[in-house]
N, CA, C and O atoms as a CHARMM CRD file, in Angstrom:
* protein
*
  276
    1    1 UNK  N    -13.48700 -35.19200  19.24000 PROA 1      0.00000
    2    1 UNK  CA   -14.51900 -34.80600  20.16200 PROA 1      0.00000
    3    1 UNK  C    -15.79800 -35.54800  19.79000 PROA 1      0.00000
    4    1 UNK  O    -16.29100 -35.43900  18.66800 PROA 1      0.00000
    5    2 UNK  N    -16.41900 -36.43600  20.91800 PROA 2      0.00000
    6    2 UNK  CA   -17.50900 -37.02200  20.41800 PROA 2      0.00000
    7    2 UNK  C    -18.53700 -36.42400  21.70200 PROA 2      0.00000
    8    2 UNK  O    -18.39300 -36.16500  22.89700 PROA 2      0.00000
    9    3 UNK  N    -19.70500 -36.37400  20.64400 PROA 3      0.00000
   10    3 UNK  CA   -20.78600 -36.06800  21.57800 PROA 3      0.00000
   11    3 UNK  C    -21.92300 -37.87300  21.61700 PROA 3      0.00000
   12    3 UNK  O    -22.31500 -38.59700  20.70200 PROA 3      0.00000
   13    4 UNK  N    -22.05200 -37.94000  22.89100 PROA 4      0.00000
   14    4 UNK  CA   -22.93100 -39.27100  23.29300 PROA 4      0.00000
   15    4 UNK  C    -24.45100 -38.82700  23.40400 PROA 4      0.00000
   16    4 UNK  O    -24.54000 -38.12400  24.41000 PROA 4      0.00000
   17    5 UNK  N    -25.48900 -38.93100  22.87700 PROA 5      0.00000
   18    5 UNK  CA   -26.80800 -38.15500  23.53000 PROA 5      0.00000
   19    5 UNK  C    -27.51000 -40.04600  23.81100 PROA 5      0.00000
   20    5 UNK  O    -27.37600 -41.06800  23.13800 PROA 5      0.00000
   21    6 UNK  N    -28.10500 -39.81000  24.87400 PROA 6      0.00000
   22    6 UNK  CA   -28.74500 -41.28200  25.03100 PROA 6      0.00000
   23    6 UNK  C    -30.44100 -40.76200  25.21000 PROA 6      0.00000
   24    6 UNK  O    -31.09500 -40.05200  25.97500 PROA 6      0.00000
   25    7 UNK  N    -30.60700 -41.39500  24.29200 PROA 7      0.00000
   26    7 UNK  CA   -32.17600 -41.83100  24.49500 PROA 7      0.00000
   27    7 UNK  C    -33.13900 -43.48800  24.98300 PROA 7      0.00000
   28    7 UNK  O    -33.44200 -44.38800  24.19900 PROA 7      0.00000
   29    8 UNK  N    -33.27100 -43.46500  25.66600 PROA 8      0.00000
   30    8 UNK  CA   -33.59900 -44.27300  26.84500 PROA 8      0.00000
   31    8 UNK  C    -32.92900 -45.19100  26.20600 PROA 8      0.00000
   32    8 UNK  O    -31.86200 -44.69500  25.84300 PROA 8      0.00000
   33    9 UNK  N    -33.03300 -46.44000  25.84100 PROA 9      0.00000
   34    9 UNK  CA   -31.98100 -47.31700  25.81800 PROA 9      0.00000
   35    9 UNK  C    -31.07300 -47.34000  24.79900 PROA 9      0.00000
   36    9 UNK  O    -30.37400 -48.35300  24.82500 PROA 9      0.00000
   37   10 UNK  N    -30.79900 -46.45500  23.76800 PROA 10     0.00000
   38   10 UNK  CA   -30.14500 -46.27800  22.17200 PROA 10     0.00000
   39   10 UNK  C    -28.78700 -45.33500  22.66800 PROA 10     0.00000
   40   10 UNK  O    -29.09800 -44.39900  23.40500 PROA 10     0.00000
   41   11 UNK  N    -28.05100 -45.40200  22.50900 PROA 11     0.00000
   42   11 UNK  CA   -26.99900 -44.68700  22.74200 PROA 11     0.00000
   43   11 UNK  C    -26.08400 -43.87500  21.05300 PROA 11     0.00000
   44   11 UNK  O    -25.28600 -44.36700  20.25500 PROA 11     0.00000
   45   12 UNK  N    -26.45000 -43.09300  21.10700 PROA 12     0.00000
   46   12 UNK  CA   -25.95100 -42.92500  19.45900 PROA 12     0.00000
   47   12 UNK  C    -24.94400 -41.50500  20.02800 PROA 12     0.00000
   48   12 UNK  O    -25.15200 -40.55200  20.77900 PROA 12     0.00000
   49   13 UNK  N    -23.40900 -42.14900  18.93900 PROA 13     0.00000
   50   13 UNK  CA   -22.16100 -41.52700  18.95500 PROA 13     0.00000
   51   13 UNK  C    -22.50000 -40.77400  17.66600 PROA 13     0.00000
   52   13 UNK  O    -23.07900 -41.31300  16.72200 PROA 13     0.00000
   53   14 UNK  N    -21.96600 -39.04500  17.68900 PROA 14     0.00000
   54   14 UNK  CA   -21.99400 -38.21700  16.90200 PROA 14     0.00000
   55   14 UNK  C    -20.65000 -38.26900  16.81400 PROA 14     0.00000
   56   14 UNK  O    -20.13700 -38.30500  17.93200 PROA 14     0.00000
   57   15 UNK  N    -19.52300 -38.29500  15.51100 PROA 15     0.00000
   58   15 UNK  CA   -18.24200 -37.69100  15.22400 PROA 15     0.00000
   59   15 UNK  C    -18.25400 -36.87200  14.79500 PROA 15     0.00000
   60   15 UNK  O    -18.90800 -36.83100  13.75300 PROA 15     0.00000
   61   16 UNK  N    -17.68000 -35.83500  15.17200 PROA 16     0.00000
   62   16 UNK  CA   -17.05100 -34.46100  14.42100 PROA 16     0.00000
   63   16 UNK  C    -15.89100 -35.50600  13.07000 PROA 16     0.00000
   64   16 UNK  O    -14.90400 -36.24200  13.10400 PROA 16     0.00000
   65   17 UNK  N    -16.79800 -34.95300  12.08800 PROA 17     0.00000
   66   17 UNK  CA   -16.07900 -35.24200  10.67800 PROA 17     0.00000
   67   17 UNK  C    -14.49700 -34.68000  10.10500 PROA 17     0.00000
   68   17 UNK  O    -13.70400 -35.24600   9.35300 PROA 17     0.00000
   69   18 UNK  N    -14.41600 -33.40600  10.75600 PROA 18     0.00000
   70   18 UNK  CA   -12.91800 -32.96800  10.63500 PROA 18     0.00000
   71   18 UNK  C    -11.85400 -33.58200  11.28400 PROA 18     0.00000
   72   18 UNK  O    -10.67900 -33.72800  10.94700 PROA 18     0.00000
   73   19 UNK  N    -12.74200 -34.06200  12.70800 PROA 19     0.00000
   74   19 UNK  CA   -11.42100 -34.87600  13.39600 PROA 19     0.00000
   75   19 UNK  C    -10.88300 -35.94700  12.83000 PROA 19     0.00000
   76   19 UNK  O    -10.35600 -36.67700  13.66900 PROA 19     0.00000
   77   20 UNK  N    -10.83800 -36.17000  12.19600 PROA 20     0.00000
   78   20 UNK  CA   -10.15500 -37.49400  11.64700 PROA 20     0.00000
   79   20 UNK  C     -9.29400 -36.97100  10.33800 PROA 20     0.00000
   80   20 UNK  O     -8.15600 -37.43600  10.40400 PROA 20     0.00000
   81   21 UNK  N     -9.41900 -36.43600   9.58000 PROA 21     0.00000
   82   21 UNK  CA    -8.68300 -35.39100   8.62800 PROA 21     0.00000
   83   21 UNK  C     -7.68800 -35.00800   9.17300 PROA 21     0.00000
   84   21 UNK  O     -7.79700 -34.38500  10.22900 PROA 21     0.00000
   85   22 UNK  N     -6.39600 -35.27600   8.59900 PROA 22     0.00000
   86   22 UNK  CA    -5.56200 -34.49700   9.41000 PROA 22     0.00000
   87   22 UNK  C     -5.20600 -33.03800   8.59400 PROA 22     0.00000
   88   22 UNK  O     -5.94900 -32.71600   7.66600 PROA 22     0.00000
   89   23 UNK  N     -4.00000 -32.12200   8.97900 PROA 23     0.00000
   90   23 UNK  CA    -3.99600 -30.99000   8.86900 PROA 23     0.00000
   91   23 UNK  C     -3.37000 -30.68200   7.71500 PROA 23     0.00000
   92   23 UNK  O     -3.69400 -29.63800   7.14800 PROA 23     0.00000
   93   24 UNK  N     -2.26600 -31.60600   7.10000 PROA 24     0.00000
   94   24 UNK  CA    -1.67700 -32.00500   6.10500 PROA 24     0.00000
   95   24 UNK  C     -2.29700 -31.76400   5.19500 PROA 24     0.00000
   96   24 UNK  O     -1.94300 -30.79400   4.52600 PROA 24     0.00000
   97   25 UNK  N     -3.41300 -32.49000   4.80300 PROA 25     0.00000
   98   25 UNK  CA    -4.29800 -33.08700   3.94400 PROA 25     0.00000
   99   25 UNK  C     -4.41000 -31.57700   3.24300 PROA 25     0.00000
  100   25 UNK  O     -4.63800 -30.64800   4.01800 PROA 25     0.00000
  101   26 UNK  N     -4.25900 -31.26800   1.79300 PROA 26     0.00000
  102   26 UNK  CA    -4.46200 -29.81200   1.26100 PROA 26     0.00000
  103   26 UNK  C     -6.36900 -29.78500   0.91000 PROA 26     0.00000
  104   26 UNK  O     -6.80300 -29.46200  -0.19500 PROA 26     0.00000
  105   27 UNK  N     -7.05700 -30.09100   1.80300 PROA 27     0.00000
  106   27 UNK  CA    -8.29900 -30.20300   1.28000 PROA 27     0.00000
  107   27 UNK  C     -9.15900 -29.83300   2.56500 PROA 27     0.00000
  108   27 UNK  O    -10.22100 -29.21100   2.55400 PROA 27     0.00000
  109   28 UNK  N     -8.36400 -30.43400   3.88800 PROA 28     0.00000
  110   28 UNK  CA    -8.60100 -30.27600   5.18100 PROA 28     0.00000
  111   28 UNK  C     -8.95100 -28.80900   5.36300 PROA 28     0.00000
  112   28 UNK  O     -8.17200 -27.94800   4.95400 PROA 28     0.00000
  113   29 UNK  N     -9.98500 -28.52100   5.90600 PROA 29     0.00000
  114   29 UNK  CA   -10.14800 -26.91100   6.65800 PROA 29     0.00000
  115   29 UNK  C     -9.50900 -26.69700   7.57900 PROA 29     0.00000
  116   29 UNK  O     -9.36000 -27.33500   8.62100 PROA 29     0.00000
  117   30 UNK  N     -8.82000 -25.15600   6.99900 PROA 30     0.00000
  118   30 UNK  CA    -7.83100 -24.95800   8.12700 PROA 30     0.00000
  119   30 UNK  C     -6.77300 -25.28000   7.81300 PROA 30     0.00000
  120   30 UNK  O     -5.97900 -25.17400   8.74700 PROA 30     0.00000
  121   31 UNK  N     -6.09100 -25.85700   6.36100 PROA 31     0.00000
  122   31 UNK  CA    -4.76900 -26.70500   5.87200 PROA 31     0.00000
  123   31 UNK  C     -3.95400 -25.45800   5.75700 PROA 31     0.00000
  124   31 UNK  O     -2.98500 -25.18100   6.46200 PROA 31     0.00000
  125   32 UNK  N     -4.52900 -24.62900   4.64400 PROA 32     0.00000
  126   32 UNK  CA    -3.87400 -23.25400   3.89900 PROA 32     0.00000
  127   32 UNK  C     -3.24000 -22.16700   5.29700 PROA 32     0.00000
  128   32 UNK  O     -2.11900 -21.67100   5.19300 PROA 32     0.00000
  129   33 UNK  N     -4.04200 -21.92800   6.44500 PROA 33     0.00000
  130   33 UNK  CA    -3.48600 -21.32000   7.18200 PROA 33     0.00000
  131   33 UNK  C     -2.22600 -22.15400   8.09300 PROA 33     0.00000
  132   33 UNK  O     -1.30400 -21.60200   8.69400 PROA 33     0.00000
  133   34 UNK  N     -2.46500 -23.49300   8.00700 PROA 34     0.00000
  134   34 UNK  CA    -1.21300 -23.96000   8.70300 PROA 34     0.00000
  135   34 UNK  C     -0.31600 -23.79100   8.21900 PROA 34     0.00000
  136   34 UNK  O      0.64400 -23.32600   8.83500 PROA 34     0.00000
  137   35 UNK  N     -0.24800 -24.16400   6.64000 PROA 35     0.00000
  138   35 UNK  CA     1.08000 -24.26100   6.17000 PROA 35     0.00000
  139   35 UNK  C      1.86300 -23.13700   6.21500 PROA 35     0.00000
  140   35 UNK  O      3.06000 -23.17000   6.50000 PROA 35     0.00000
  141   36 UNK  N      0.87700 -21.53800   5.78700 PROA 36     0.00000
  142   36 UNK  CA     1.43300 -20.56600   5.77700 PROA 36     0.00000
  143   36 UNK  C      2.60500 -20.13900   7.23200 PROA 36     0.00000
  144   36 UNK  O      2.36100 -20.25600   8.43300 PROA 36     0.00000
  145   37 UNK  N      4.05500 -19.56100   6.47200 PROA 37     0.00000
  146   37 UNK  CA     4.64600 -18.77600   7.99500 PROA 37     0.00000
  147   37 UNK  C      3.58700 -18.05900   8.20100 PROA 37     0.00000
  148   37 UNK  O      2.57400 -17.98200   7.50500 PROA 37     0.00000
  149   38 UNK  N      3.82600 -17.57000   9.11200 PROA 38     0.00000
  150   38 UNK  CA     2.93200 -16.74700  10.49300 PROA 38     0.00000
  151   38 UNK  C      3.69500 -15.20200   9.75000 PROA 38     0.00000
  152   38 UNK  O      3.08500 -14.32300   9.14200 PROA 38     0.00000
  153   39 UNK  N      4.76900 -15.24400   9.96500 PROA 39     0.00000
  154   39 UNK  CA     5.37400 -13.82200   9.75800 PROA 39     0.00000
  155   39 UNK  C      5.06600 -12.98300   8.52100 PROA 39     0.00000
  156   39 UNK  O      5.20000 -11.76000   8.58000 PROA 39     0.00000
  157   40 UNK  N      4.64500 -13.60500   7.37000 PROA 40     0.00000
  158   40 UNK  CA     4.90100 -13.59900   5.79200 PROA 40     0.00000
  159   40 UNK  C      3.27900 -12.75600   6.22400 PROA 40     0.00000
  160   40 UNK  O      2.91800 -11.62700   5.89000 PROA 40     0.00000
  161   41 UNK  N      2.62400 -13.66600   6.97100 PROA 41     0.00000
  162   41 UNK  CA     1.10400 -12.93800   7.11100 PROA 41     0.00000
  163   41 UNK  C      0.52200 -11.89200   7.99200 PROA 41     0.00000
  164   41 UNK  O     -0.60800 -11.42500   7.84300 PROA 41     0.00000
  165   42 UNK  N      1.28800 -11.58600   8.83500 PROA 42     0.00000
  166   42 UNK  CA     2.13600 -10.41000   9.57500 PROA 42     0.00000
  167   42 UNK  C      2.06300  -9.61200   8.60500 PROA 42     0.00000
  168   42 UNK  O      0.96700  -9.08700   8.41000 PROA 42     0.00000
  169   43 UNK  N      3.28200  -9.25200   7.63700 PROA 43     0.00000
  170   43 UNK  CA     3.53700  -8.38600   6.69700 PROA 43     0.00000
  171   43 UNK  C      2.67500  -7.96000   6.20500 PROA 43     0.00000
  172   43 UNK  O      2.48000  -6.75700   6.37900 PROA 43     0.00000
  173   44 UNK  N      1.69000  -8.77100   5.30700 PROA 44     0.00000
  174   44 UNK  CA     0.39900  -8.73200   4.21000 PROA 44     0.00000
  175   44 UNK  C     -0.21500  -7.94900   4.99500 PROA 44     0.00000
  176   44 UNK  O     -0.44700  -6.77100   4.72400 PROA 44     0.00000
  177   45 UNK  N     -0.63100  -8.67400   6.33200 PROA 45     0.00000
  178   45 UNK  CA    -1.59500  -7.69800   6.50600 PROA 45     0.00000
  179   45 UNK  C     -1.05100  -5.93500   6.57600 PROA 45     0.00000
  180   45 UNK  O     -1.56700  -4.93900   6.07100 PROA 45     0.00000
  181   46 UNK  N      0.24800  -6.09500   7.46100 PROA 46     0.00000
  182   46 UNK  CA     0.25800  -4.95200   7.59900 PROA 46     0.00000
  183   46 UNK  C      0.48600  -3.87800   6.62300 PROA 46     0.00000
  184   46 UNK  O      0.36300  -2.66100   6.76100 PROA 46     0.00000
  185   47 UNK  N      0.90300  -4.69400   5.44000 PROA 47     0.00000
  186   47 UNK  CA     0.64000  -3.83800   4.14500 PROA 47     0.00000
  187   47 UNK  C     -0.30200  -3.54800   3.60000 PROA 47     0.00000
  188   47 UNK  O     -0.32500  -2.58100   2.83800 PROA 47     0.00000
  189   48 UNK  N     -1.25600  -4.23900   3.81700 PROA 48     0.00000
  190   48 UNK  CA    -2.97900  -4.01900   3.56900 PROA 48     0.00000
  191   48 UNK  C     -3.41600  -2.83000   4.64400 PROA 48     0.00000
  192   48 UNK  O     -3.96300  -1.94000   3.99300 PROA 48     0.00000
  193   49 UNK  N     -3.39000  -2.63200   5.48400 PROA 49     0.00000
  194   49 UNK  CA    -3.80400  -2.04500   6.66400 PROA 49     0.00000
  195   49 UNK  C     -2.95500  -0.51100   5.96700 PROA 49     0.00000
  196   49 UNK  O     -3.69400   0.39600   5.58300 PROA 49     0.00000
  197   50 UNK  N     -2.09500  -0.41200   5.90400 PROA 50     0.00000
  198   50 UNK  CA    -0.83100   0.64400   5.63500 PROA 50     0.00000
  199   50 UNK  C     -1.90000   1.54200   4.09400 PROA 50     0.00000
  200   50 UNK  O     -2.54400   2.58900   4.02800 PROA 50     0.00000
  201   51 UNK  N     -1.64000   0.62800   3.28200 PROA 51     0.00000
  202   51 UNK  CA    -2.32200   0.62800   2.12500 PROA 51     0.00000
  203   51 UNK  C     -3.76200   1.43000   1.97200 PROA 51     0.00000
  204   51 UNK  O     -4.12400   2.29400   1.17300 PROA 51     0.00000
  205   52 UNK  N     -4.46700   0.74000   3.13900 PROA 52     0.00000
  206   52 UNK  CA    -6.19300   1.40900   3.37200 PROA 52     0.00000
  207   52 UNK  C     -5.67100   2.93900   3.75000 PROA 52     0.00000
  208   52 UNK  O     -5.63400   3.96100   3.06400 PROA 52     0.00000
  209   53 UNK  N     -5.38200   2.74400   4.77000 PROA 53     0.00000
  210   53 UNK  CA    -5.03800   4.16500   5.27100 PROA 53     0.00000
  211   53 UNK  C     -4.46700   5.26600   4.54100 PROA 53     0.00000
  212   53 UNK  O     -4.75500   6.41700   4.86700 PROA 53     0.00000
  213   54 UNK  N     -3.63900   5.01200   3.53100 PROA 54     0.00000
  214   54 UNK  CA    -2.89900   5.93700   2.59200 PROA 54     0.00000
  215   54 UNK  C     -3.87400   6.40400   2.18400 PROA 54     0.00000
  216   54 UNK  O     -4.20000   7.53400   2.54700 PROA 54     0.00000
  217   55 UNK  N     -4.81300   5.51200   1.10300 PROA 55     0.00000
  218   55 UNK  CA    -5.94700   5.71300   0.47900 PROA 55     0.00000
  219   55 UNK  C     -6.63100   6.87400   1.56900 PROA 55     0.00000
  220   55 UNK  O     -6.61800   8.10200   1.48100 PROA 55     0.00000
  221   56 UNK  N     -7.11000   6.16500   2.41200 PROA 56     0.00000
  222   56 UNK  CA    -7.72800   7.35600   3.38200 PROA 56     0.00000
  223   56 UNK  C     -7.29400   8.98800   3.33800 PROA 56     0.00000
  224   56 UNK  O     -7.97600   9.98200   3.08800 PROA 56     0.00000
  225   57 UNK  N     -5.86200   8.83800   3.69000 PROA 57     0.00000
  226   57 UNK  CA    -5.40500  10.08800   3.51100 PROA 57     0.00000
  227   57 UNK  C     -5.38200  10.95300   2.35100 PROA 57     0.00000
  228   57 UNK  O     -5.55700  12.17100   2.31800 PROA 57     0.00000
  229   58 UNK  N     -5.08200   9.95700   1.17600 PROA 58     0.00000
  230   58 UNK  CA    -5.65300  11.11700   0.17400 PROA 58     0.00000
  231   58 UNK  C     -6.89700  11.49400  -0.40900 PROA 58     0.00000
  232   58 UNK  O     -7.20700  12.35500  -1.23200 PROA 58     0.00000
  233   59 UNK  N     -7.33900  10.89100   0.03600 PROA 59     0.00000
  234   59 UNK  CA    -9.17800  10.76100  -0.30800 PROA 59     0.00000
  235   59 UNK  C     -9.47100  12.28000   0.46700 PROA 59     0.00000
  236   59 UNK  O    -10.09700  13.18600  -0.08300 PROA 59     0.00000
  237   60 UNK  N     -8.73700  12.39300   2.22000 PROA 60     0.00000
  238   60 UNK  CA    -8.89900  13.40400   2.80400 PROA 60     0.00000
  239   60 UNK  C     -8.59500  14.67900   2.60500 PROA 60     0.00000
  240   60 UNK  O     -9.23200  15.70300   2.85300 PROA 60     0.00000
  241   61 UNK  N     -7.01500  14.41800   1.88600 PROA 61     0.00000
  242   61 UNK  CA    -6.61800  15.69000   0.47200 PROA 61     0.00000
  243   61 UNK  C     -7.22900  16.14300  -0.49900 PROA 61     0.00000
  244   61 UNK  O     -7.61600  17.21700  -0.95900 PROA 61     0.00000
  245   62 UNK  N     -7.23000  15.29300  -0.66900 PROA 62     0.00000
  246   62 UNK  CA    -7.91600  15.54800  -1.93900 PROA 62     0.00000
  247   62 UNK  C     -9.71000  16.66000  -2.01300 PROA 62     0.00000
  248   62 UNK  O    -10.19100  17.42000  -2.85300 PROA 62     0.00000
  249   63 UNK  N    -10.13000  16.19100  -0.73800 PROA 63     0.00000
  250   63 UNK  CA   -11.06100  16.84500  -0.41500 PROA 63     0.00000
  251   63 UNK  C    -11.34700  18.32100  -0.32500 PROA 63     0.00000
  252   63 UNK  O    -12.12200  19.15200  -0.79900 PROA 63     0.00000
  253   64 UNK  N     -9.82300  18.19200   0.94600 PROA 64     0.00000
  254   64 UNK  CA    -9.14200  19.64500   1.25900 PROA 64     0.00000
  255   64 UNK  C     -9.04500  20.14900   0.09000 PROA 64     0.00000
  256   64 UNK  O     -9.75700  21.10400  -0.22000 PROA 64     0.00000
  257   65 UNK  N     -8.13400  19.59700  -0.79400 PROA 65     0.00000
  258   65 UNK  CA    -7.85600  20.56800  -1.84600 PROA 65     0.00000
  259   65 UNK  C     -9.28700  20.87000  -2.77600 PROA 65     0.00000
  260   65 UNK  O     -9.38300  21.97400  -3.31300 PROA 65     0.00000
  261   66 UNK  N    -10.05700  20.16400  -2.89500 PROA 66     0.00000
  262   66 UNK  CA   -11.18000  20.66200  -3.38800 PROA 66     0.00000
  263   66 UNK  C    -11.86900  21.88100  -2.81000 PROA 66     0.00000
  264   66 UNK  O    -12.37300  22.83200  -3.40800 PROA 66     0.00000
  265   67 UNK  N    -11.77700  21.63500  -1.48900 PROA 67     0.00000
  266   67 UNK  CA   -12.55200  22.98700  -1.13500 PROA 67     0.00000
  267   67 UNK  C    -11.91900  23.92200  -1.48000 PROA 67     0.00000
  268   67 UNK  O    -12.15500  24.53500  -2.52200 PROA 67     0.00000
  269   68 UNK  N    -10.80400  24.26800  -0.50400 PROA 68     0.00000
  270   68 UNK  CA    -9.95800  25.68200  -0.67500 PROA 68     0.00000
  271   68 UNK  C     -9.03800  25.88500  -2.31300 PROA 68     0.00000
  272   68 UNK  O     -8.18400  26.76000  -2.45400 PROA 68     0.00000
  273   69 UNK  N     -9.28300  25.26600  -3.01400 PROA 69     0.00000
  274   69 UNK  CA    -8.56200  25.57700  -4.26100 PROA 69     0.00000
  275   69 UNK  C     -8.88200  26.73300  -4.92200 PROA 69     0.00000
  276   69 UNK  O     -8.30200  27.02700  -5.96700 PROA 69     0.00000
């Protein structure tokens, strides 16, 4: 993607610096999520997500049981 801005007679080309990097490249932004499966990161999260919530719930027990004990 190039942007052209012209000032009356100077014409100056801006490159986007990533475009030319390809995706391969382990240094490239954006490399680490390509390589990863998709599915593997699916899981994580949803074990993270699963995970918070447990926590939640006993945090909420735990409460309960504080009061009425």
């Amino acid at each position: 993607m190039r942007k052209i801005e012209q000032t009356q007679d100077v014409v100056i080309e801006l490159e986007n610096p990533r475009a030319s990097s390809p995706k391969s490249e382990p240094t490239a932004p954006g490399a680490a999520l390509e390589c990863e499966p998709r599915q593997g990161r699916n899981w994580a999260t949803l074990l993270i997500l699963l995970s918070v919530l447990f926590v939640q719930l006993l945090l909420i027990g735990l409460v309960i049981w504080a009061i009425f004990w």
